[in-house]
C-alpha positions in Angstrom: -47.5 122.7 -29.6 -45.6 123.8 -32.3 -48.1 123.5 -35.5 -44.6 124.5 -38.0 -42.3 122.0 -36.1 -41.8 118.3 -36.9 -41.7 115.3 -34.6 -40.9 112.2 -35.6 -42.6 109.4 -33.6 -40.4 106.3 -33.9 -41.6 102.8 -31.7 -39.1 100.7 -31.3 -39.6 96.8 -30.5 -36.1 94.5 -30.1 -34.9 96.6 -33.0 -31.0 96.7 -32.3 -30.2 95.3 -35.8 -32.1 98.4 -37.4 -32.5 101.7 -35.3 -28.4 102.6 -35.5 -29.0 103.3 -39.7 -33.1 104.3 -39.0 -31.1 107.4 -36.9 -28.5 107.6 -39.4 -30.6 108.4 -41.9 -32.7 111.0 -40.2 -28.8 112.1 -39.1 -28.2 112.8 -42.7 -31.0 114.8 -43.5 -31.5 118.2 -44.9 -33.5 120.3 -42.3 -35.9 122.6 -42.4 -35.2 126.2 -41.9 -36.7 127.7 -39.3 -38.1 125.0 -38.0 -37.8 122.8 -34.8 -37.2 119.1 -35.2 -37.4 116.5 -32.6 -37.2 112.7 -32.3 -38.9 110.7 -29.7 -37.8 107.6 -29.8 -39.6 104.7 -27.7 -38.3 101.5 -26.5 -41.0 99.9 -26.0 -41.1 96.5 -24.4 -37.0 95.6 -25.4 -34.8 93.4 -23.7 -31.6 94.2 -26.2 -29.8 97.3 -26.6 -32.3 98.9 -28.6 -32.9 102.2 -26.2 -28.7 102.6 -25.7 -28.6 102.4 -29.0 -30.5 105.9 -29.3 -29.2 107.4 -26.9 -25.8 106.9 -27.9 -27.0 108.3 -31.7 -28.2 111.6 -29.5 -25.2 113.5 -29.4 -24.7 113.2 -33.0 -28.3 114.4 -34.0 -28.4 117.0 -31.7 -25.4 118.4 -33.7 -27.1 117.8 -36.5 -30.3 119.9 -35.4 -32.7 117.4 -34.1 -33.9 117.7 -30.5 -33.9 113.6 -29.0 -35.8 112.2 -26.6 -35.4 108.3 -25.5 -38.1 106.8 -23.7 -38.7 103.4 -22.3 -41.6 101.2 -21.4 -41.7 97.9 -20.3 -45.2 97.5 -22.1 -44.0 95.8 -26.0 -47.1 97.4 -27.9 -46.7 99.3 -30.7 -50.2 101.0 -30.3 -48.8 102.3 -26.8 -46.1 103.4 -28.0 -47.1 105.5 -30.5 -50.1 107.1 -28.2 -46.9 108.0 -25.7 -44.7 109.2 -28.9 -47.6 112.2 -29.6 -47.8 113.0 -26.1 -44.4 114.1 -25.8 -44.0 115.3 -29.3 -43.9 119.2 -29.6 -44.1 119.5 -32.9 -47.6 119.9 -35.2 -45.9 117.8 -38.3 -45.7 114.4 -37.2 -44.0 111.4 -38.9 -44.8 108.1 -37.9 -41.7 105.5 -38.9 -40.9 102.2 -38.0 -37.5 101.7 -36.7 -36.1 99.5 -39.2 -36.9 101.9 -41.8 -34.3 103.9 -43.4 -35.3 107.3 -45.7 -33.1 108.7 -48.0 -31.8 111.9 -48.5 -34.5 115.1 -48.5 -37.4 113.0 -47.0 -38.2 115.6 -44.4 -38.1 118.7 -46.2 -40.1 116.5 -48.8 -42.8 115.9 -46.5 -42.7 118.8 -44.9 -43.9 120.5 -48.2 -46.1 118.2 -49.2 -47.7 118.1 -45.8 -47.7 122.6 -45.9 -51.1 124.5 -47.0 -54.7 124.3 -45.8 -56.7 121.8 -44.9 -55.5 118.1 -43.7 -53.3 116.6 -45.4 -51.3 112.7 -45.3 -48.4 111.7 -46.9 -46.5 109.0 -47.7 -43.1 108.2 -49.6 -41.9 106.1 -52.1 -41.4 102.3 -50.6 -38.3 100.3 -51.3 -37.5 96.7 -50.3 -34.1 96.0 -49.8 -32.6 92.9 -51.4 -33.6 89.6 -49.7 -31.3 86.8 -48.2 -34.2 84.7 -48.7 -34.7 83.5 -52.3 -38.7 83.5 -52.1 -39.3 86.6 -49.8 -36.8 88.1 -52.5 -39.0 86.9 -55.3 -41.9 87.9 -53.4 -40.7 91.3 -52.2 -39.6 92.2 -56.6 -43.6 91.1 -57.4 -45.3 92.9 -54.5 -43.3 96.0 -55.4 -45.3 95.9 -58.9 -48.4 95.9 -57.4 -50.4 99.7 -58.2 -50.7 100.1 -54.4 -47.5 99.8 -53.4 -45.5 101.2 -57.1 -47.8 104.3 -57.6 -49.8 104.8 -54.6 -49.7 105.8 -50.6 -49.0 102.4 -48.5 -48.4 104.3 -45.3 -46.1 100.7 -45.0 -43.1 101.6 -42.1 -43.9 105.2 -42.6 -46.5 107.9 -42.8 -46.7 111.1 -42.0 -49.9 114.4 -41.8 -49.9 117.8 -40.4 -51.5 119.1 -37.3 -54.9 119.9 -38.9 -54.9 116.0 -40.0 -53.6 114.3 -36.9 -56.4 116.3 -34.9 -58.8 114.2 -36.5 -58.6 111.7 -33.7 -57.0 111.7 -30.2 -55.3 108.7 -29.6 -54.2 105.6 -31.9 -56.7 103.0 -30.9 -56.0 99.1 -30.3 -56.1 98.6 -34.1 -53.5 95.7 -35.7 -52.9 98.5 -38.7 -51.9 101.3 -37.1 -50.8 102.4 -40.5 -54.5 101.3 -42.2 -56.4 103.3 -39.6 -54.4 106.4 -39.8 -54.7 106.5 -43.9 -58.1 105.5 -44.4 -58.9 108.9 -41.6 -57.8 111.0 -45.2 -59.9 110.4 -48.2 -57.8 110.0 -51.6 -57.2 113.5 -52.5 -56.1 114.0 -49.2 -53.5 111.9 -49.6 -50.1 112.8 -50.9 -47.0 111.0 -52.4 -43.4 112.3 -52.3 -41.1 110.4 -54.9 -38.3 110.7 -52.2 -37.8 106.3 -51.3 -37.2 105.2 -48.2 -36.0 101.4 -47.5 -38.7 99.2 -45.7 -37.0 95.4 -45.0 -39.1 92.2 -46.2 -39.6 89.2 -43.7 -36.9 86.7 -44.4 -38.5 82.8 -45.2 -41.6 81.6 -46.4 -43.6 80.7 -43.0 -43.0 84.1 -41.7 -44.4 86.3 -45.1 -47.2 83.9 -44.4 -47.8 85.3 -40.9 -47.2 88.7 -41.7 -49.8 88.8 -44.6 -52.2 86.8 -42.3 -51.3 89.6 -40.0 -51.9 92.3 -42.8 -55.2 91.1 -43.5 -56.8 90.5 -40.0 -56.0 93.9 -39.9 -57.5 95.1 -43.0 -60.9 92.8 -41.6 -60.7 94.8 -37.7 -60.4 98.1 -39.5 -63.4 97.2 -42.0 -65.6 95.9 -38.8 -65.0 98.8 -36.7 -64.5 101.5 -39.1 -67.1 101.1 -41.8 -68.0 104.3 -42.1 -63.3 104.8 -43.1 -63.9 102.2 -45.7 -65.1 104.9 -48.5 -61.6 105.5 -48.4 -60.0 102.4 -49.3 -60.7 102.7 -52.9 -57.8 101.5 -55.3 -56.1 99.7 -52.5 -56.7 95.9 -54.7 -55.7 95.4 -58.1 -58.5 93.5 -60.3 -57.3 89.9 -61.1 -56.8 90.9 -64.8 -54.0 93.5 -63.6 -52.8 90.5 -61.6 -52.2 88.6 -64.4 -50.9 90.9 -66.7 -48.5 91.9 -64.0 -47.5 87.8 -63.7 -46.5 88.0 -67.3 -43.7 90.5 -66.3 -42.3 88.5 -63.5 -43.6 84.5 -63.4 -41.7 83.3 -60.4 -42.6 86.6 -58.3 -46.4 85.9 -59.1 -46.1 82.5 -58.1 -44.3 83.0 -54.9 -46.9 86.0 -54.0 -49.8 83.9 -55.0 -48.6 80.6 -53.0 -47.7 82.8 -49.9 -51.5 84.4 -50.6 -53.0 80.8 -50.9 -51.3 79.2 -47.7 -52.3 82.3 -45.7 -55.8 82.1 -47.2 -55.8 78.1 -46.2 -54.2 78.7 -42.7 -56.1 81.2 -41.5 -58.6 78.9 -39.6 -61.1 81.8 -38.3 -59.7 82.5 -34.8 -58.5 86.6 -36.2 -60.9 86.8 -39.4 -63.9 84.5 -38.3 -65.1 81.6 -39.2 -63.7 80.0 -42.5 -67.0 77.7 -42.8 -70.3 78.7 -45.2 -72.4 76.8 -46.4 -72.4 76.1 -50.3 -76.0 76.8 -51.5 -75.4 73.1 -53.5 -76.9 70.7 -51.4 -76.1 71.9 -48.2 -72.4 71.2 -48.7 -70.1 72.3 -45.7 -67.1 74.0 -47.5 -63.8 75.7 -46.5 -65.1 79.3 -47.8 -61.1 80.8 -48.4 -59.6 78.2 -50.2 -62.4 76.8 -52.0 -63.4 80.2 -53.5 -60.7 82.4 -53.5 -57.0 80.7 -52.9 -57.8 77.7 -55.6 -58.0 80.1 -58.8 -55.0 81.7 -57.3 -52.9 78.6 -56.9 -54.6 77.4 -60.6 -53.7 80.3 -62.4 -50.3 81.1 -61.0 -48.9 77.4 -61.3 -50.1 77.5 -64.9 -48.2 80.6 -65.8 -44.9 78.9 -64.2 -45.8 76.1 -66.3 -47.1 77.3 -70.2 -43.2 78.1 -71.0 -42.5 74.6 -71.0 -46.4 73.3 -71.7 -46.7 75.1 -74.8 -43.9 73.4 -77.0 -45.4 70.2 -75.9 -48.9 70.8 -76.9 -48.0 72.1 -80.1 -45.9 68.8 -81.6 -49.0 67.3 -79.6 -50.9 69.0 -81.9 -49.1 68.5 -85.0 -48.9 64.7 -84.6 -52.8 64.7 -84.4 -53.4 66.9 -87.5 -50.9 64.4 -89.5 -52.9 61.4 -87.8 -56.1 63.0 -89.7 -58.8 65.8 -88.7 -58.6 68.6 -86.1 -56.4 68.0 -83.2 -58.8 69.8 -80.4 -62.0 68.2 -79.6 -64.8 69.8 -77.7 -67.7 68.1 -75.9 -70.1 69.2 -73.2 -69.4 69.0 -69.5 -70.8 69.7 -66.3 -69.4 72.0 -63.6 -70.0 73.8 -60.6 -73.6 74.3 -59.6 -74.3 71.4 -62.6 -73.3 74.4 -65.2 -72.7 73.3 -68.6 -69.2 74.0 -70.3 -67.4 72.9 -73.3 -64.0 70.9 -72.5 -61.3 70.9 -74.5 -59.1 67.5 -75.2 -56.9 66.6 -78.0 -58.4 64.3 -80.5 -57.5 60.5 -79.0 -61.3 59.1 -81.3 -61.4 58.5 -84.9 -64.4 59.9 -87.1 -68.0 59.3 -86.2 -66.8 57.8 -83.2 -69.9 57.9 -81.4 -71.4 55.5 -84.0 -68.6 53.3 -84.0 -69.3 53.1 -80.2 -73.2 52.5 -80.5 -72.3 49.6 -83.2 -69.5 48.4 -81.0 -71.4 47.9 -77.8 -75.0 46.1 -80.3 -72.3 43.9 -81.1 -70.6 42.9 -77.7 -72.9 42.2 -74.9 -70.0 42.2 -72.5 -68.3 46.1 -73.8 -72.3 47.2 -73.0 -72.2 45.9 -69.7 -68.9 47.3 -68.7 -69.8 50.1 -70.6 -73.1 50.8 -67.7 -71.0 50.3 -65.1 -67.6 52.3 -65.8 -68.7 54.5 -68.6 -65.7 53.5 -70.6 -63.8 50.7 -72.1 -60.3 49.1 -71.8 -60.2 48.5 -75.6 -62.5 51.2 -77.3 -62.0 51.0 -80.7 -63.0 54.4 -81.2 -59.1 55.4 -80.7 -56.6 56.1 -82.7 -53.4 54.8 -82.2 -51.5 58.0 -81.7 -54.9 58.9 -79.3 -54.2 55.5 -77.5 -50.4 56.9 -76.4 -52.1 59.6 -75.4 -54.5 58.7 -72.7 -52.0 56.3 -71.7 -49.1 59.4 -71.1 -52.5 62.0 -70.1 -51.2 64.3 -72.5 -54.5 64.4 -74.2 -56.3 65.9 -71.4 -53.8 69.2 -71.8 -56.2 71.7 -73.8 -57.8 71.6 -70.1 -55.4 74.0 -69.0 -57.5 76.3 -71.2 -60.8 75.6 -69.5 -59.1 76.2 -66.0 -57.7 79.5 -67.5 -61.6 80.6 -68.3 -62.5 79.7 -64.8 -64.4 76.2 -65.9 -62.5 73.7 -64.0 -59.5 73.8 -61.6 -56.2 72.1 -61.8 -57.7 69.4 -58.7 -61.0 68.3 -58.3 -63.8 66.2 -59.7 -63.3 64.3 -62.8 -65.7 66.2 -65.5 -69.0 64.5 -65.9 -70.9 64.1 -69.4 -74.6 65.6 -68.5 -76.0 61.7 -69.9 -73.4 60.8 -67.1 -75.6 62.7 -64.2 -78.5 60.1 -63.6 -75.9 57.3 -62.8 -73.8 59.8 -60.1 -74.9 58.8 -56.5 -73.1 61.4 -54.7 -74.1 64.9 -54.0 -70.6 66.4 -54.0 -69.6 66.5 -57.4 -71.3 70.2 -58.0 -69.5 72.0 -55.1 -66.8 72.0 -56.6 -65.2 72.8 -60.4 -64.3 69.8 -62.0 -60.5 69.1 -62.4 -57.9 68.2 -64.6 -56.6 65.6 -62.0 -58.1 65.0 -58.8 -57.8 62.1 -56.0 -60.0 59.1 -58.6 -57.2 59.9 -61.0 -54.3 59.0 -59.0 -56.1 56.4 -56.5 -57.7 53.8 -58.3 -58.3 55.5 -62.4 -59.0 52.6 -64.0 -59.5 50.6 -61.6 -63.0 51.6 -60.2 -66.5 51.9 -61.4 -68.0 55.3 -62.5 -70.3 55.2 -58.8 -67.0 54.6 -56.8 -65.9 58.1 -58.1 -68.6 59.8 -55.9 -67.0 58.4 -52.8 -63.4 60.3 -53.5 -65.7 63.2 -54.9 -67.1 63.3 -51.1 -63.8 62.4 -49.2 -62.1 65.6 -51.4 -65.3 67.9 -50.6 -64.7 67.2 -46.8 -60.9 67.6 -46.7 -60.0 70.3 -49.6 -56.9 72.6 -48.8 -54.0 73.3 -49.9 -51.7 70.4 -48.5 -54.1 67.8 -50.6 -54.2 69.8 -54.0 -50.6 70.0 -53.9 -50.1 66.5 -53.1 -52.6 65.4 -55.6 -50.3 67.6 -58.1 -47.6 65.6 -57.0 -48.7 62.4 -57.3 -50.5 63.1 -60.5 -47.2 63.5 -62.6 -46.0 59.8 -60.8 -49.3 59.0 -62.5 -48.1 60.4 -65.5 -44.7 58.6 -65.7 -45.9 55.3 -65.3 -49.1 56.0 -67.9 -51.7 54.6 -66.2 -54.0 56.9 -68.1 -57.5 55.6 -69.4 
């Protein structure tokens, strides 16, 4: 082997749309001087013209320097491939690119420095998505290019590379889903080298397929952390901390809520045959609950939907709130809730009640035998006459409960879920399902039956929504909640 040469290892799978300008690239490229080059390409399970593809590039390359070699197997695995790839590479340098991938101009020589000296060393480049045909994997391709990992650090994503002292750390690539995971997290992060050369690394096209592709991604990321503990100490840095999430959402809306949705139905659909089971148990009760969704996709789908939504919600709430300050008082009222695990929190409503309404309510109900009794069973009343008039529109339209958004922001409630219960309100609650969950602003008692029930009948839809949470209902329930909203059914 020739530890100064460079081989580029290139698996190729049904990629005739791609290798011809993969090949055209490396044709362009500034070589090294002094050095061999050599490409070994490998066709590896293809039914198209993906292998006469290279091998009609050849003559051109070879002009241009490069030694080519086309192999063929009739085994489609890219793991294969690339363990056949170093056996018949010559050269100690090896770069690892997929064949869609296409580097620009002085990415070997780039490399090839950053990859010289002692000691191992890894190296990536500077990653690139080409624009999408696809509206949302172009929205979702502009966010995820944002993200620390992939704008300042070393993905290894469609093309790494490490010199001969590096790649001698293990023999052959074993039957890993991230190839590219296992061979980075082998170099710890000072190891690990960036060349500001890009290189242009195509997005899935369509929603359903950047779903299986980051459910792909992450069973991967789960193998390599099963198998490879002992790699994980070099992971560190590869997630960005929800607050960098967010503040990176404020720079592009849309793109955060096209990467969080994609994030949330790959969280909900992955149903535990790659990543295990999706089932714990919630320490409340015994409750069975969905462990992805429940605690992770949820305050994604909460928070991104919100920031879509406060450029529109904010001019509301604010004549909201003027119309209540002219109607008398403060326009935000406060009063203690309960939430997940029974923990106390302070929700936030506009002002619907007039002053000292809570003795207005204990005179109102002395007075009329029949408000007390509906009073014990619904815990409200169709004609309280602790409300204002503007508060009556209000409830009716639902606006009143907007200052909620703020408690979903803080991580109180959630935009689906439970209807908040008063603490005085826990003695009367038959059901045990209420505290799995955090309470919402809307959930499936708003938009069934509302006003319609009894405060006991709420446990049953608290129980039916514990035992079939996901995705598909929140949404639906967002849905039907604004159909809700237009009619103003609201209490």
């Amino acid at each position: 082997m020739d530890n100064d040469g460079i081989s580029v290892i290139l698996p190729a799978h049904q990629e005739e749309a791609g290798i011809g300008a993969c090949l055209r690239g490396l044709c362009a490229q500034r070589l090294v001087p002094g050095v061999s080059h050599q490409i070994v390409v490998i066709a590896n399970g293809c039914t198209d013209a993906t292998a006469q593809l290279a091998r009609d590039a050849a003559p051109a390359l070879t002009t241009a320097g490069w030694q080519v070699l086309v192999l063929e197997t009739a085994i489609g695995n890219k793991i294969a491939a690339l363990n056949m790839g170093d056996a018949a590479a010559t050269g100690g340098t090896r770069i690892y690119l997929d064949a869609d991938v296409v580097i620009g101009p002085g990415m070997i020589e780039a490399l090839h420095t950053a990859l010289s000296g002692p000691g191992a060393r890894y190296a990536g480049a500077r990653l690139t998505v080409p624009p999408a045909r696809n509206l949302l994997s172009r929205a979702y391709a502009r966010f995820w290019q944002k993200l620390p990992f992939v704008a300042t650090g070393v993905t290894g994503a469609g093309l790494f590379a490490m010199n001969a002292e590096g790649r001698a750390r293990w023999d052959q690539f074993p039957p890993v889903i991230a190839d590219d995971g296992f061979a980075r997290l082998n170099f710890s992060p000072v190891e690990r080298t960036r060349v500001e050369v890009p290189y242009a690394w195509p997005i899935t096209e369509g929603f359903r397929r950047l779903i299986r592709v980051r459910r792909r991604q992450d069973a991967g990321t789960a193998q390599l952390a099963e198998r490879y503990p002992d790699l994980q100490q070099n992971a560190s840095g590869d997630r960005p901390s929800l607050g960098r999430m967010l503040r990176l959402g404020l720079t592009d809306p849309v793109g955060f809520a096209v990467y969080a949705t994609v994030t949330v139905a790959m969280l909900q659909s992955n149903d535990g045959h790659e990543l295990g089971s999706s089932q714990a148990t919630n320490p409340v009760a015994g409750i069975e609950l969905p462990k992805v969704y429940d605690n992770g996709g949820k305050r994604l789908l909460d928070l991104s939907l919100i920031l879509l939504a406060l450029p529109f919600l904010i001019p509301v709430m604010v004549l909201v709130a003027l119309a209540v300050m002219l109607d008398g008082g403060s326009p935000i009222y406060t009063q203690n809730r309960l939430g997940r695990g029974w923990r106390s929190f302070r929700l936030y409503k506009f002002r619907t009640m007039k002053p000292q309404a809570d003795q207005l309510l204990e005179a109102h109900l002395a007075a009329n035998p029949a408000a007390r009794a509906e009073w014990d069973a619904d815990q409200k009343l169709r004609n309280d006459p602790r409300v204002t008039k503007i508060g009556a529109f209000l409830r009716k339209s639902s606006l009143d409960e907007l200052p909620q958004l703020i408690n979903v922001i803080l991580g109180h409630m959630s935009l689906v879920g439970p209807r908040p219960m008063m603490p005085e309100q826990r003695v009367l609650y038959p059901g045990v399902y209420y505290a799995a969950h955090r309470p919402g602003l809307t959930g499936l008692w708003q938009v069934s039956v509302r006003n319609g029930s009894t405060f006991a009948t709420r446990a049953v839809f608290d129980e039916r929504y514990s035992r079939e949470i996901s995705l598909a209902l929140d949404v639906s329930t967002i849905i039907r909640t604004f159909q809700v909203v237009a009619r103003c059914t609201g209490c």
